[in-house]
N, C-alpha and C positions, 0 to 999 in steps of 0.2 A: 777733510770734508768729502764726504760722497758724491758722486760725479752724479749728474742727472741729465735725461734725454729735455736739452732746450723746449718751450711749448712751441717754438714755431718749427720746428721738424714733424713732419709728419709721420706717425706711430707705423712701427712694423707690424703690419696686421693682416697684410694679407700673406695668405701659406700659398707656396707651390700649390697649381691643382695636380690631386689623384698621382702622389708620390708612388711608384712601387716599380714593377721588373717591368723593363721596356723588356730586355732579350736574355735569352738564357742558354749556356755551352754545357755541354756533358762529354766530360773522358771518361775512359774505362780502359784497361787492359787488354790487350789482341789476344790475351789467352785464357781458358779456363778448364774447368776440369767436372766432371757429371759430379753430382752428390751420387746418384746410384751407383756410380762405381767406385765412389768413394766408399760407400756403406760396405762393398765387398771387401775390398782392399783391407781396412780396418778391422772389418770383422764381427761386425754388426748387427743386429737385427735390419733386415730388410724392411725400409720403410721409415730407419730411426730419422736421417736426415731432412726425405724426401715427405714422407707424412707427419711424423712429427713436429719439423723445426717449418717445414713447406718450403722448403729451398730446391730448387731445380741444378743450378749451375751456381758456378764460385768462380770469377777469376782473381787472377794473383799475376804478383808480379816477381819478376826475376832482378836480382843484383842489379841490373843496370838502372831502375827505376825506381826513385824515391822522391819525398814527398816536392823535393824544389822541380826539380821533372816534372812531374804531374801537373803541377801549378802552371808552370811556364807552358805546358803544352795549351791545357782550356784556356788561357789569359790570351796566348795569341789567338787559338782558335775564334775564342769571342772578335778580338778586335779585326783579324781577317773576314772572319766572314758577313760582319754588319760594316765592312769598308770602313770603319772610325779611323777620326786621326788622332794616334796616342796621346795628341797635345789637347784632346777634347776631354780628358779623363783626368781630376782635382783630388777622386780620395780612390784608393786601393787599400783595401782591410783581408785579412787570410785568416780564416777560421780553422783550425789545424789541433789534432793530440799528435802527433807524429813529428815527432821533436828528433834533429841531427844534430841541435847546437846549440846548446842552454844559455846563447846569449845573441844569435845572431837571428833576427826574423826571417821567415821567407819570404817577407813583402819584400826586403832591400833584395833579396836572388834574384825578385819580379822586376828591379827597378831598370835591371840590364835591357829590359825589351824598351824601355823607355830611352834610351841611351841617344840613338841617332835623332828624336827627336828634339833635342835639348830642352824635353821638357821633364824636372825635377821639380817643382810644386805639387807634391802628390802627397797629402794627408792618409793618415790609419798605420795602423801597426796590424802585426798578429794577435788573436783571441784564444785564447785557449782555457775551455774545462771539457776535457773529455768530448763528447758529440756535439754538446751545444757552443761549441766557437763561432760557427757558421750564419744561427740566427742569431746570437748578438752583432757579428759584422754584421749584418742586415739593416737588425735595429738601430745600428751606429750609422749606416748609410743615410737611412733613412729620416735620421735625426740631422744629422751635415744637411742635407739638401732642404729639411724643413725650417735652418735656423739663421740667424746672421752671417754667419762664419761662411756660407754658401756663394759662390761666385759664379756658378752658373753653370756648370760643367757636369758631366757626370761623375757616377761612383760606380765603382765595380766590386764587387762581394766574390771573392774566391772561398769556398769549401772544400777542401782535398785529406783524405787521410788513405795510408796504407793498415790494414787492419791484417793482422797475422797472430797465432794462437802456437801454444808448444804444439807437441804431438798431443793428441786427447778428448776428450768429448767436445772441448769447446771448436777444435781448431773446425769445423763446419760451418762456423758460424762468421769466418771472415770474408773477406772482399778488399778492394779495392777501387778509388774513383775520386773525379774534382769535378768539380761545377761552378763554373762562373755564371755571376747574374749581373746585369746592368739596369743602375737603377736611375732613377732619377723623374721627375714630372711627367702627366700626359701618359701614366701609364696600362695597358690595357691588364694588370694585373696589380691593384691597389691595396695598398696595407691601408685594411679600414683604420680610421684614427680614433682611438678610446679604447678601443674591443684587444683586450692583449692582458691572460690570465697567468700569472707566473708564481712557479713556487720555488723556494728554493730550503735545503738543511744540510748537513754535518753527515756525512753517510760510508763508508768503506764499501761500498759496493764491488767497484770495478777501480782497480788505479793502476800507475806506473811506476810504482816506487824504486827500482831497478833502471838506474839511469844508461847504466851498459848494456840492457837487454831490449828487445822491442815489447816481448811478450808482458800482458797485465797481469794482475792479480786478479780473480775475479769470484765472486761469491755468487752464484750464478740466481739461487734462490732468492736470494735479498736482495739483489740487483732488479729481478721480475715485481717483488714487494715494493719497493721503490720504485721501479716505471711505472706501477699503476696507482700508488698511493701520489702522486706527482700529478699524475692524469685527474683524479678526483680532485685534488685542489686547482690545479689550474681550471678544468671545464667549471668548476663552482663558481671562481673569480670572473671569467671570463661571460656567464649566463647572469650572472647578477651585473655586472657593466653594459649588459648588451640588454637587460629588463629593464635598467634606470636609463636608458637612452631612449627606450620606447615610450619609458615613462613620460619623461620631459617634451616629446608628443605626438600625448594623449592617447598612443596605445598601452592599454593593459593587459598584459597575458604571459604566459610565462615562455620561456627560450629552450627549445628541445632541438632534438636532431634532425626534427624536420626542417628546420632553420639553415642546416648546410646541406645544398645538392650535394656538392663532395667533401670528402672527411681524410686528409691525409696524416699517416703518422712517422713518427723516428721508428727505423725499422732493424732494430736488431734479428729478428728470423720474423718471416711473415708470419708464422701462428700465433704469435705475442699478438700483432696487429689484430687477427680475428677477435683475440680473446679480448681486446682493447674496445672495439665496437662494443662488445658485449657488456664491457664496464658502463661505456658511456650509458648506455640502454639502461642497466641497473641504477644510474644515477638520477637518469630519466624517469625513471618508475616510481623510487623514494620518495621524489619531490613530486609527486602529482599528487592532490589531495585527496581523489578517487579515484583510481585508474577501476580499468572494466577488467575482470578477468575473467569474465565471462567468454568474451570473443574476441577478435583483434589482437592486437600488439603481442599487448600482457596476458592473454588465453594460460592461464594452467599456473599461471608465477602467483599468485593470493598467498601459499604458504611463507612467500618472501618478504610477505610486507612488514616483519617488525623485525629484520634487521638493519643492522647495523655498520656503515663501509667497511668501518677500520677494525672490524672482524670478520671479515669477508675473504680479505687478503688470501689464505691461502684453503680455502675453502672449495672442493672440486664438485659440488654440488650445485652451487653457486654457480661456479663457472661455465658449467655444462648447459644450464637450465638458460642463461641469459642468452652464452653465445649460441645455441640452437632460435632462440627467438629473435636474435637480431640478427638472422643468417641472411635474410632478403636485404637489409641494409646493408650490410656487408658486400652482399653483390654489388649491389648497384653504386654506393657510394665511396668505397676503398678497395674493393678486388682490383680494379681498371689501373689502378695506381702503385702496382705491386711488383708492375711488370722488370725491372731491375733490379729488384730487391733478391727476388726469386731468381732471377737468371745473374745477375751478377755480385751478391751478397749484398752483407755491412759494409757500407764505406763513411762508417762513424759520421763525420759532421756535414758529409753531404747525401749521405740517407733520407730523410725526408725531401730535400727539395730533390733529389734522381725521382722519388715518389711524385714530386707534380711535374718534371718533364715524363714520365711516363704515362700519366692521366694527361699533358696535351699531346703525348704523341697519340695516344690511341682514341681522341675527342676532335671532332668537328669545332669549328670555330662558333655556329649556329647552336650544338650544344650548351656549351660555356657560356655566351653569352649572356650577362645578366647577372649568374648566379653567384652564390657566395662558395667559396674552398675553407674548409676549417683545417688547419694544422697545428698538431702538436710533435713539439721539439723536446728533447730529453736527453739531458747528458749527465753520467751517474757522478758523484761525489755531493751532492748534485744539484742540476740546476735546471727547469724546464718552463715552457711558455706555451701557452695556449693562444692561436691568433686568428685571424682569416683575412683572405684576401677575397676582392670586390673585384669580379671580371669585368670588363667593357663589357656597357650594352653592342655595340659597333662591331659588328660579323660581318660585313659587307667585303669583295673580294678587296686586295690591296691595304685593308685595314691593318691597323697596330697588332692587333689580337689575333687574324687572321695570318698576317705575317709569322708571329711569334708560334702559332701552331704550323706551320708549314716547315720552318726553321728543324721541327723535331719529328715531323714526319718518318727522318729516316732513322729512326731511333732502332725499330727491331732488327731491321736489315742489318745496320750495324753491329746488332746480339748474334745475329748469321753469321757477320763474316770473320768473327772470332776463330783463331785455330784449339781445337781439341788436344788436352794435354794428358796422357795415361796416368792415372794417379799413383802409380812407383816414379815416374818424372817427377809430376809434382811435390811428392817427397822428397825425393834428391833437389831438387831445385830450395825450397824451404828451407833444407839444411844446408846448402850454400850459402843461402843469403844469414842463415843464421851466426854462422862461421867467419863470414865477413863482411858485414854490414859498420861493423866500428872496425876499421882496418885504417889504417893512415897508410903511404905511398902502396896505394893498391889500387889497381885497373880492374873493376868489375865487372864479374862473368856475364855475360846476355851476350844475343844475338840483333841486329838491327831487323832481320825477317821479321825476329818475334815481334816486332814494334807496326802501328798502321802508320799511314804516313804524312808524316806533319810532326812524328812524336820528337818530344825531349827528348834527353835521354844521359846519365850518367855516363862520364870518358873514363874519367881520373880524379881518386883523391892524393894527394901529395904529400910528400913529410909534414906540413904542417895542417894538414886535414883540410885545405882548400879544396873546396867540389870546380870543377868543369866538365860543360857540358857542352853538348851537341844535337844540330837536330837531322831526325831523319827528312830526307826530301819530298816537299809535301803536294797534295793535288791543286789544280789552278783552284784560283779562289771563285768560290760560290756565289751564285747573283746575295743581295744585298737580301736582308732579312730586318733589319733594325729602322725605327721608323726615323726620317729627320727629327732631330731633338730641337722645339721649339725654342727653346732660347738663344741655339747655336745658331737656327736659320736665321733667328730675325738680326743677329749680328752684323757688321755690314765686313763679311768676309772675301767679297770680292776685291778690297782695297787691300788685302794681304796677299801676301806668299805664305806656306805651309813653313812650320817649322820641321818637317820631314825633309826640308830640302836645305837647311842646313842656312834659311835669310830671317832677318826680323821682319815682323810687319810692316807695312810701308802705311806712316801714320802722313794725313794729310799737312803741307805744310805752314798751313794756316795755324797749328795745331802748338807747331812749335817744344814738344812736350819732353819734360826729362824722362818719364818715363817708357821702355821699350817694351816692357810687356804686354802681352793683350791678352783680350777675349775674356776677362772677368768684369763680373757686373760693379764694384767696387771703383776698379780702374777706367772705366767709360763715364763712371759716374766725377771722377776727379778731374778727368778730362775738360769734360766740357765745363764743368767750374775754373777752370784753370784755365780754356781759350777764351773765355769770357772776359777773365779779368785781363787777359794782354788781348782784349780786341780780337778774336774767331768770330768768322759767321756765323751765323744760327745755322744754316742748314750742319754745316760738322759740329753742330752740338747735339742734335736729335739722338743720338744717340746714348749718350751721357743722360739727357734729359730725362730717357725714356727708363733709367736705372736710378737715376735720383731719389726718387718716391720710395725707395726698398731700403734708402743707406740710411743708416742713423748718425753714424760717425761722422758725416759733413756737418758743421761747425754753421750757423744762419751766418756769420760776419759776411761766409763766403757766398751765400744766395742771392743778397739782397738783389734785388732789381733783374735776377736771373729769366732770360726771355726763352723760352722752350719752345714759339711756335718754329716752322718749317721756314 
């Protein structure tokens, strides 16, 4: 017989408000190396890199740094510098193509910073297809926090991959980098809910079939066919859920690009990005039932109005004509958010979100405010999602939003203080790690200089291919950037000691309770049912009480006559 929610429990109906990124961390690599001198180096036409792909700089990393490094370095980063205590964090999800171990996640590598605080209740595994790992952890964060399963706590979303190419046209087009986001309610950057266009098919694009190798297979042509035939269906899904919401009220009108101040993309070489604006625009145009081509926008595009997308694809006509007309959008709405992409490459699944830490590094909080960010994600084999996020009205100094733009402020200065690498080093280095990256009892080549400081960083693997690691010594920790998380504050956490220090909470003795765990909404809520029926005061039920309303799983036998005032 099917279990059913009793009628005197009260329905789970209300959601977390305004779920999304309270705070966000950005690593990167202390070293890189010019595209222009790499075009020399190789032998190139001047410009192929640098005008063609629009790549400025590339970093990379040496032997010592791989993808569990990376991760451990932003994870702590985040938790240092927003002061959290490791035991306020329930789900850790790793969005990752940068596989060392076809059976062991790099969540559990993560689980080690977790260690001194004995707290192991940490939900999510690693995601992996290609670039898009990143925002499905996201979507998985975001879904924990909005569901039963949620106890109160946050979620943290790591994105990390090392991207490296053989010797050859592609290899320009890598990079390096991780990004942690903290998610969870109250937040000044909100996954609007409904609005999320996704496609997905069966593709040989770009893959790893070469489990001994790092390098992909990559079809570079059909890979760009596929980023934008992805783009046209997700933006299609995504305009038509965001028209039937207008619908419902009582606005009619249809969903253009004027509908996102900012437009962020997955950014394999930023010219793709341009050429991507340009689609959208053409998508834009098709579906207007008379656009003017007389003046404005669409001025001089009339010869375009009877085709058709999905002959479009590789069409340079096409391409030319859009992206010169959506050049002004382009500025304004995705250049600003380019700035890592260009200076520090692909860093596969955390590509787009380095694109929205780079549009708040270089945006005002009074900017933002208000507006919508449209992002699209794309990872090839493949799988993509078209979404946006809902800024805090709330720019005032000290605010959540304004926090979280301050936090990234020093984003370029840190592109500064990167060391310059010659690109024959660079090469020689590439073929180090090429050479010994699968190596078992092997001590890998780097230097700790080359590293900033705070970084991971690979020691030793062992005969039986066990990683350790070590960190470089890092600067005092930064005033606090992360707003109080409302659910933690209202807990009554003064009547604890930290699990950082190694005590249990100290539960009041009225309380009596088998249970020693704390600080989830579940367990406050059994609580005070449980001091109730051996006789607790009301005042140390208030807080049970005030979690009650959210649980379904308490049983009416145990409520009856349950008194919640103070």
């Amino acid at each position: 017989v099917p279990l059913s929610v009793p009628l005197s429990v009260p329905p789970f109906c209300a959601w977390p408000k305004d779920v999304g990124i309270l705070a966000l961390e950005v690593y990167f690599p202390a070293q890189y190396v010019e595209q222009e001198e790499l075009e020399r180096y190789d032998g190139v036409e001047a410009g192929k890199y640098t005008r063609g792909l629009g790549q400025q700089q590339m970093g990379f990393c040496a032997a010592h740094e791989d993808i569990n490094s990376l991760c451990l370095t932003v994870v702590q980063r985040l938790v240092e510098r927003g002061r959290l205590s490791w035991d306020a964090i329930g789900r850790l999800e790793v969005g990752t193509e940068t596989v060392v171990d076809k059976s062991k996640a790099v969540k559990t590598v993560l689980m080690q910073l977790f260690h001194d605080s004995g707290n192991t209740d940490v939900e999510g595994i690693d995601t992996t297809n290609a670039c898009y790992g990143g925002t499905a952890s996201l979507f998985n964060a975001a879904a924990w926090v909005e569901s039963s399963a949620w106890d109160g706590r946050y979620a943290v979303v790591v994105c990390g991959d090392i991207a490296v190419y053989a010797t050859g046209n592609a290899r320009p087009t890598g990079g390096a980098g991780a990004i942690a986001m903290l998610v969870g309610p109250n937040a000044p950057l909100v996954l609007e809910r409904g609005l999320r266009g996704t496609h997905m098919e069966h593709a040989y694009d770009f893959y790893k079939p070469d489990l001994a190798s790092e390098y992909p297979v990559v079809d570079g042509q059909l890979s760009i066919q596929c980023y934008l035939r992805a783009l046209d269906r997700c933006y299609a899904v995504y305009r038509r859920k965001a028209e039937s919401q207008w619908q419902q009220a009582g606005v009619q009108r249809p969903f253009t690009l004027d509908d996102f101040k900012f437009i962020i993309f997955h950014t394999p070489f930023c010219k793709l990005v341009q050429k991507s604006v340009g689609r959208l625009l053409l998508n834009d145009f098709l579906a207007t039932p008379n656009p003017d081509t007389a003046a404005g926008l669409y001025k001089g595009l009339q010869s375009f109005r009877g085709v058709k997308l999905e002959d479009t694809y590789t069409s340079k006509e096409v391409e030319k004509a859009f992206q010169a007309a959506s050049q002004e959008i382009f500025n304004q709405k995705t250049k600003p958010s380019l700035l890592l992409s260009s200076r520090n490459g692909n860093m596969y699944t955390p590509s787009m979100y380095g694109c929205l830490a780079s549009l708040l590094a270089q945006s005002s909080a009074r900017d933002l405010a208000g507006s919508r960010i449209g992002a699209f994600s794309y990872g090839s084999g493949l799988a993509a999602s078209m979404f946006s996020l809902r800024v805090s009205q709330d720019a005032a100094p000290g605010s959540p939003l304004d926090k979280l733009v301050s936090s990234l402020a020093d984003l370029p200065a840190r592109l500064d203080a990167r060391k310059r690498v010659a690109p024959q080093d660079f090469a020689e280095i590439m073929k180090r790690r090429e050479e010994t990256h699968h190596l078992a009892d092997h001590a890998p080549h780097g230097s700790q200089a080359d590293l900033f400081p705070g970084t991971w960083y690979l020691t030793r693997v062992d005969a039986k291919y066990r990683r350790e690691y070590a960190r470089k010594p890092g600067d005092a920790l930064l005033p606090t950037n992360i707003p109080a998380h409302p659910q933690i504050q209202d807990w009554p956490l003064q009547e604890t000691t930290p699990w950082m220090a190694g005590k249990k909470p100290v539960v009041p003795q009225a309380l009596e309770l088998v249970e020693t765990v704390a600080f989830s909404a579940p367990t406050w809520a059994a609580r005070g049912i449980k001091a109730q029926m051996r006789g607790g005061s009301s005042p140390a039920l208030a807080p049970g009480c005030k979690w009650f309303s959210l649980t379904l799983w308490i049983l009416p036998s145990t409520t009856t006559g349950l008194d919640c005032s103070p």
